[in-house]
C-alpha positions in Angstrom: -20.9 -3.4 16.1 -20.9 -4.3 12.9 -17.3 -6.2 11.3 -15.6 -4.2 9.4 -13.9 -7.3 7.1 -15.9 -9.6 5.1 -13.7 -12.7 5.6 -12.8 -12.6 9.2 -14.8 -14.2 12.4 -16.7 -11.1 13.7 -14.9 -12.3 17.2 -11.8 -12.9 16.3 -12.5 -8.6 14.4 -13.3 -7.8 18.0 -10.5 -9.3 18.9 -7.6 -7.7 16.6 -9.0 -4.5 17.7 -8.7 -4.6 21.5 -5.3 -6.0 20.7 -4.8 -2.4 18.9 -6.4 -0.6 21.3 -4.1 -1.6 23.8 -1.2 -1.9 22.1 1.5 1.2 23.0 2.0 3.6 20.1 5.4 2.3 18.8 3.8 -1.1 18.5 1.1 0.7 16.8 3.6 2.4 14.5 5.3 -0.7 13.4 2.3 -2.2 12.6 1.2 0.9 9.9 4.6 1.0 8.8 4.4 -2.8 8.2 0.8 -2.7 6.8 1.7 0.4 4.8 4.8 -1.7 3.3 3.0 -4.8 2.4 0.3 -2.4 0.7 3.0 -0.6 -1.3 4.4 -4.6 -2.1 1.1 -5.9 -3.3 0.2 -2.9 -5.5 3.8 -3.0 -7.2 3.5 -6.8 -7.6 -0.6 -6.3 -9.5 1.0 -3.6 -11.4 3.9 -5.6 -13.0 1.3 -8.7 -13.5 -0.8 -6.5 -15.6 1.6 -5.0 -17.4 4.7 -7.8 -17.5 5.9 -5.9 -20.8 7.3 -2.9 -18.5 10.5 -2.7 -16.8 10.7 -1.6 -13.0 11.3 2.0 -13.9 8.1 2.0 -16.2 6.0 0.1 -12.9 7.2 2.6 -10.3 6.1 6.0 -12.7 2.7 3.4 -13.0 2.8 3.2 -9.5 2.7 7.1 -8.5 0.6 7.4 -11.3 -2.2 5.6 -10.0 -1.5 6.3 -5.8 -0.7 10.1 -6.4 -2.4 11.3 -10.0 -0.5 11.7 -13.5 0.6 15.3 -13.1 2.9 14.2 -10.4 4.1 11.1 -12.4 4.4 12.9 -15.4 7.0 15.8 -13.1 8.9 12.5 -12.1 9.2 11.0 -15.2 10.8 14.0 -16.3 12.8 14.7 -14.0 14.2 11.3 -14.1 14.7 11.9 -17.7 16.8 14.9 -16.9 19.0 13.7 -13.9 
């Protein structure tokens, strides 16, 4: 089997994987939701460093832009605009 990770101890791979494997599915649950939350953290966070002249609003329409395409950010920006 080859490791899926480039920085992580082929064993220790094999070993987060069993742990999954075995784990019951709300363990497994928390741990996407978790995963999926410090994804969603870390891609905010690059965002705002590469562009520290937007405000939070301006990151987040950023944000869907780049995870879900500009048409749909472009509907949300102007919707926002109109609420």
């Amino acid at each position: 089997m080859s490791t899926l990770s480039k920085d992580t101890h082929p064993d220790a791979e094999k070993f987060q994987i069993e742990l999954i494997r075995k784990a019951d599915f709300t363990k497994k649950m928390s741990l996407l939701v978790s995963m999926t939350e410090t994804m969603r953290l870390l891609s905010f966070r690059a965002i705002k460093r590469a562009n520290p002249e937007l405000n939070d609003r301006e990151c987040d329409l950023l944000f869907v832009e780049y995870h879900y395409g500009k048409d749909l950010a472009d509907k949300l920006k102007k919707y926002l605009k109109n609420k």
